[in-house]
C-alpha positions as CSV (number, residue, x, y, z in Angstrom):
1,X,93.7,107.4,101.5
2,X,93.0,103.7,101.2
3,X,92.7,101.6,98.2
4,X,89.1,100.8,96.8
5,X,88.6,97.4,95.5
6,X,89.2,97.9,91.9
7,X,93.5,98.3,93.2
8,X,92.6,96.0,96.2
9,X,96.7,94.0,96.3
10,X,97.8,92.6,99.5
11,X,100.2,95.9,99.7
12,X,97.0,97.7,99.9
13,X,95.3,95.4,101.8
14,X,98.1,95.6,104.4
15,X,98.0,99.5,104.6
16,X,94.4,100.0,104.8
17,X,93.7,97.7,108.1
18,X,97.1,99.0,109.5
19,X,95.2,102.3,109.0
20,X,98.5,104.0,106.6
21,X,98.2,106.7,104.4
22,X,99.2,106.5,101.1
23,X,98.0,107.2,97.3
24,X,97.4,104.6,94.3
25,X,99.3,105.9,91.4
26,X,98.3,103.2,88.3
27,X,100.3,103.9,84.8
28,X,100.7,102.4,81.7
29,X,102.5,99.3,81.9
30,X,104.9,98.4,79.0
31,X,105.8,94.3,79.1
32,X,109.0,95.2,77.0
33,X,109.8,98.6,78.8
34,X,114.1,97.4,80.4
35,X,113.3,98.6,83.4
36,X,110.5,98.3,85.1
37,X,111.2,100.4,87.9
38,X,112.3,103.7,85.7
39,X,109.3,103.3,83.6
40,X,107.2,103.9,86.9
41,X,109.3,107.0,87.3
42,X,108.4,108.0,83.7
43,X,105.2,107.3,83.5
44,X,104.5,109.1,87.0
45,X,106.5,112.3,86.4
46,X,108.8,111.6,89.2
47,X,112.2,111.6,90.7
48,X,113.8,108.3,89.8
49,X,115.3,109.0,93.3
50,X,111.9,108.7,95.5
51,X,110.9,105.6,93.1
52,X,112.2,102.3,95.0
53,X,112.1,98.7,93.8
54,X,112.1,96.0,96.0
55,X,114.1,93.3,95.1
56,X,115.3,90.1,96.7
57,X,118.5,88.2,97.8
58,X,119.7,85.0,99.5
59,X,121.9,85.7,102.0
60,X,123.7,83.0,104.0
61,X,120.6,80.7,102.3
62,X,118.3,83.5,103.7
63,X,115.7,85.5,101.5
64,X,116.0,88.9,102.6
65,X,114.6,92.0,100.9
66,X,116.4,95.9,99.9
67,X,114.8,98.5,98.7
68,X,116.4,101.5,96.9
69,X,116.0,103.9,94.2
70,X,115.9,102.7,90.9
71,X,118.0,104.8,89.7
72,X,120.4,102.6,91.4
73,X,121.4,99.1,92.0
74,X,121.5,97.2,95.7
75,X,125.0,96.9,97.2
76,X,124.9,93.2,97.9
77,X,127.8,93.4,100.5
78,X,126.3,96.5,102.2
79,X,122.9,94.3,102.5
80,X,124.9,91.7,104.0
81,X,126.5,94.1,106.2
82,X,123.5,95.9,107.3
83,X,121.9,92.4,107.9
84,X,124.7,91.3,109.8
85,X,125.3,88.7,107.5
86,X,128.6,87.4,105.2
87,X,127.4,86.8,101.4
88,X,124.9,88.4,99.5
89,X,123.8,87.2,96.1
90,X,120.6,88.1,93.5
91,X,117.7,85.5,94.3
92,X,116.4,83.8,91.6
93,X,113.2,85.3,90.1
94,X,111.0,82.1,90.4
95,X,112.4,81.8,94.2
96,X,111.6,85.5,94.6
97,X,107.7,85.0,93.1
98,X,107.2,82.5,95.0
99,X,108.2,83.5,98.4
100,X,106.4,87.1,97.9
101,X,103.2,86.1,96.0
102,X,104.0,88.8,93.6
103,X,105.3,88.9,90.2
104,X,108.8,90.0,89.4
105,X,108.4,94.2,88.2
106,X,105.2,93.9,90.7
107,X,106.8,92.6,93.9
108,X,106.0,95.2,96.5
109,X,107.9,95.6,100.0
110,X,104.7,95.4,101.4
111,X,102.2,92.4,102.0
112,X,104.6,89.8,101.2
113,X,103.0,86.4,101.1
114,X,105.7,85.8,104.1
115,X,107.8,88.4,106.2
116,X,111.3,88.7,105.5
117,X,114.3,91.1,106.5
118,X,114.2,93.9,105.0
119,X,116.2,96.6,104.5
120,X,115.4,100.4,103.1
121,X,117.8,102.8,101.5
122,X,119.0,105.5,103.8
123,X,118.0,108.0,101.0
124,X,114.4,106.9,100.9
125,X,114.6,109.3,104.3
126,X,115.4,112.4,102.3
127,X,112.1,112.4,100.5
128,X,108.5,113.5,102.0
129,X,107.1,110.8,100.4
130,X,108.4,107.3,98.7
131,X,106.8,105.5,95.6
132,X,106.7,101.5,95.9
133,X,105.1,99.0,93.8
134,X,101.5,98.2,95.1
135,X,101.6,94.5,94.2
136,X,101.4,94.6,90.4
137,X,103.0,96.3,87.2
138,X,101.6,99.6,86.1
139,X,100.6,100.4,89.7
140,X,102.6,102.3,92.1
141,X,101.7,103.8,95.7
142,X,103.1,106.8,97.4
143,X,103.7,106.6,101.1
144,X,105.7,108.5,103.6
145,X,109.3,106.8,103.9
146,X,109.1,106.1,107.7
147,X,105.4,104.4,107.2
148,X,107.0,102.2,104.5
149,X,110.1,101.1,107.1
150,X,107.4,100.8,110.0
151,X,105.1,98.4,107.9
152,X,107.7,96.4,106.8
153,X,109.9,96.4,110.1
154,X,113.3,97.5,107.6
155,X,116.4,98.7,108.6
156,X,117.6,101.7,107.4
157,X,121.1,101.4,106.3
158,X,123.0,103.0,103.0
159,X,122.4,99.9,100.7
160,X,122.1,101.4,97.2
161,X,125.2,101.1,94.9
């Protein structure tokens, strides 16, 4: 199932000419809800364990991208570890925007404005299906788990604290 051109995002844009499945899932967005992420979960009806947010980090002056549950936070020194890498720290949400194209609570794994590392939850494995953000608040898309690490080229690694 593709998107149609009313949820067109570059997330969906991605998936469609790659030919992935996955399903469009648009809620009510609330601009003061405190977490973006388990607002999603709410507002779908699902598992806060099979919702993922992607969020970004420098590490070693490198953007680089994990995605885990929202439930949960990212491990910064298991991200540098899986990466390979020595010190992990929070981007900045301006530096984040700008290097995805997408706006912070929207910023999906997928369709980045450029390609970073990435690295996926091991947990996301667990689940028949994973909910990301498509590229925008108040609109989700489900995907299978190993789709979502093929199209993004992630590691898996345990990365969620």
């Amino acid at each position: 199932m593709g998107a149609k051109a009313s949820g067109g995002t570059p997330a969906t844009t991605v998936l469609s000419r790659a030919g992935v499945r996955f399903t469009l899932h648009p809620y009510d967005h609330d601009p003061r809800a405190a977490s973006y992420g388990l607002e999603a979960a709410r507002a779908l009806g699902a598992d806060p364990a099979r919702v993922l947010k992607t969020l970004l980090a420098v590490l070693d002056g490198e953007l680089v991208v994990g995605v885990v549950p929202v439930s949960g936070q990212l491990d910064l020194k298991a991200l540098a570890r899986a990466l390979g890498g020595r010190r992990a720290v929070m981007a900045d949400v301006i530096a984040a925007e700008r290097a995805t194209g997408y706006v912070a609570g929207g910023i999906s794994p997928i369709g980045q404005r450029r390609r970073h590392r990435t690295v996926v939850d091991d947990t996301a494995l667990s689940h028949p299906t994973v909910l990301v953000s498509a590229g925008r608040r108040g609109l989700d898309l489900e995907i299978e788990p190993a789709e979502l690490v093929r199209i993004t080229g992630a590691l898996v690694a345990a990365v969620a604290g």
